[in-house]
C-alpha positions in Angstrom: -8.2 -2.1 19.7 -7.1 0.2 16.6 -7.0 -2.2 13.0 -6.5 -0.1 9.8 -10.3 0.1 9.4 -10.4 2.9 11.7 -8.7 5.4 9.3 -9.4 6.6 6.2 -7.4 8.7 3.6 -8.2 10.5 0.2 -8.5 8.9 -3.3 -6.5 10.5 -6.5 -9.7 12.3 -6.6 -10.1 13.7 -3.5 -12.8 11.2 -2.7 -12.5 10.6 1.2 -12.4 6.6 1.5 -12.6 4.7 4.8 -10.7 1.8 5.2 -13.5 0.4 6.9 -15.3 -0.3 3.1 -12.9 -2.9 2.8 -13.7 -4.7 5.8 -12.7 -8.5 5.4 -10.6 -8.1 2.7 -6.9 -9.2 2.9 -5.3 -6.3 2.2 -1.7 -5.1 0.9 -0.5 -1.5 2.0 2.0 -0.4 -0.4 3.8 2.9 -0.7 4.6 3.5 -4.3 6.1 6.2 -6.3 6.3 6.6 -10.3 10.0 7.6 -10.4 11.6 4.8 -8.7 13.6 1.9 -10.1 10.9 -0.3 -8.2 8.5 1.3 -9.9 7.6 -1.8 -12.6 6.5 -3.4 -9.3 3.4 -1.4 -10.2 2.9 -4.3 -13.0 3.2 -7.6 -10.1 0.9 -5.5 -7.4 -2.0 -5.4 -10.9 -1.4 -8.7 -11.0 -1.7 -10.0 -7.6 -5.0 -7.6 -7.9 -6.2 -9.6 -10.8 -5.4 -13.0 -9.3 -7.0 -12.6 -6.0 -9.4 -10.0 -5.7 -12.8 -12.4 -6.6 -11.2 -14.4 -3.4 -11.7 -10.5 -0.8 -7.7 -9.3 -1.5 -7.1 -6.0 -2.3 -4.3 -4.0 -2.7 -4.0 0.0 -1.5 -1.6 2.1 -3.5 -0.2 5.3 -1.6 2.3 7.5 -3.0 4.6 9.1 -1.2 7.4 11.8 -2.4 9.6 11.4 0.9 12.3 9.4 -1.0 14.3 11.1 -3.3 11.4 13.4 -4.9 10.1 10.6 -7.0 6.9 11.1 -6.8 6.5 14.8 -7.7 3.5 15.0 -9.4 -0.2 15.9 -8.9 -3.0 13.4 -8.2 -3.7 13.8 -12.1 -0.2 13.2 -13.3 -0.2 10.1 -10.5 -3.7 8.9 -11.7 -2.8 9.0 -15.9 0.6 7.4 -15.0 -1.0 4.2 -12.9 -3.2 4.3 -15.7 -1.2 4.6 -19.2 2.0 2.7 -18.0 0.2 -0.2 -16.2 -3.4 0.1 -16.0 -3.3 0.0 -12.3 -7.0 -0.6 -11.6 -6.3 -1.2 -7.8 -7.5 1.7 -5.3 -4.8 4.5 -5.5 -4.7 7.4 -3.0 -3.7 10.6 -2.5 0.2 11.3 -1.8 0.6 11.0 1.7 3.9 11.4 3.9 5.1 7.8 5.3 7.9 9.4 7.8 7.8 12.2 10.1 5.6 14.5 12.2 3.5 14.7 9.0 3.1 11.2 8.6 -0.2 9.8 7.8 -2.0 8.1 10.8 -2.3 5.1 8.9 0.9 4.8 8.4 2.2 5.6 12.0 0.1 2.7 12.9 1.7 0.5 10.1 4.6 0.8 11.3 3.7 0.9 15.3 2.4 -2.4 14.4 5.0 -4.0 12.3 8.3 -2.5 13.0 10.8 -2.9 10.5 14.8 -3.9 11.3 15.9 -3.6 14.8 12.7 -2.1 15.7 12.8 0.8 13.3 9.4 2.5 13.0 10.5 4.3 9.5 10.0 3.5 6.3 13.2 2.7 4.5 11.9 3.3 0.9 9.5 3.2 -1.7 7.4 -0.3 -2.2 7.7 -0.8 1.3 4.3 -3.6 1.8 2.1 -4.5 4.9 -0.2 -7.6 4.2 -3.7 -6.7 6.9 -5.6 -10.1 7.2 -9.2 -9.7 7.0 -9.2 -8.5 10.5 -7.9 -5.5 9.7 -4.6 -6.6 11.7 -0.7 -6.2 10.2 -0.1 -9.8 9.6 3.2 -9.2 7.9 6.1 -6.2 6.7 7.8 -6.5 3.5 11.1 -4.6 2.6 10.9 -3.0 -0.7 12.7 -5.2 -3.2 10.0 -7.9 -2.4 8.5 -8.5 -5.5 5.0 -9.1 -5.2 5.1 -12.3 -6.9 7.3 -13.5 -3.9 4.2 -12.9 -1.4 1.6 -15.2 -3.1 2.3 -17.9 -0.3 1.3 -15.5 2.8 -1.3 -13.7 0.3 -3.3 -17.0 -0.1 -2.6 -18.3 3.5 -4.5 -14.9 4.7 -6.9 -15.5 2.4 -7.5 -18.8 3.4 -7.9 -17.4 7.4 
């Protein structure tokens, strides 16, 4: 049975990283992008970090430039934004493609897993957010204007699992 610790997907850096290092950790899958008007949610997904990472959460940043080119940039424009504008010290990867034949496998299995309205198996926009219990299963899918402080009751009821 495939959980996201069978893939594994590039750092800003180029650093290969397994999901499997994370293995029984609560997890939150986000796709981000640095030209967004959900953007600032960069600021609540630090802060989620923060709160619950001594408890085994963490969250997985992956841009993605498939909506509206807004996230054009290189890994080093990426990395120094996460960094200057909101100290982002949660894992960030390399851009990946969310949609398509390109898409990344981890995300084909995202959504695979956790289809979004009426079964769709895109995603609609940027910030879209899978919570993975420490299984490495999709315990939940959350549409893009979720804030992250609006998860912290299914955050802390994974990490209580």
């Amino acid at each position: 049975m495939t959980t996201v610790y069978d893939f594994s997907a590039p750092l800003l850096d180029g650093t290969e990283q397994p999901l499997d290092s994370y293995r029984g950790q609560v997890l939150l899958i986000v796709n981000t992008a640095s030209r967004c008007g959900l953007t600032p949610q960069y600021q609540g997904l630090q802060a989620l970090q923060e709160r619950y990472q001594a408890q085994g959460f963490t969250v997985l940043g992956f841009p993605c430039n498939q909506f509206r080119n807004q996230e054009p940039g290189s890994a080093d424009d990426i990395a120094e934004f996460c960094d200057t504008r909101y100290a982002v010290r949660f894992p960030v990867f390399d851009k990946v493609e969310v949609n398509g034949d390109g898409a990344h496998p981890l995300w084909q299995y995202l959504v695979r897993e956790a289809p979004g309205v009426l079964g769709s198996r895109r995603i609609k926009w940027n910030f879209t957010k899978f919570l993975i219990g420490r299984d490495g299963k999709v315990l939940h899918r959350y549409a893009p204007i979720k804030t992250p402080d609006s998860l912290v009751a299914d955050i802390e009821a994974a990490l209580k699992r």
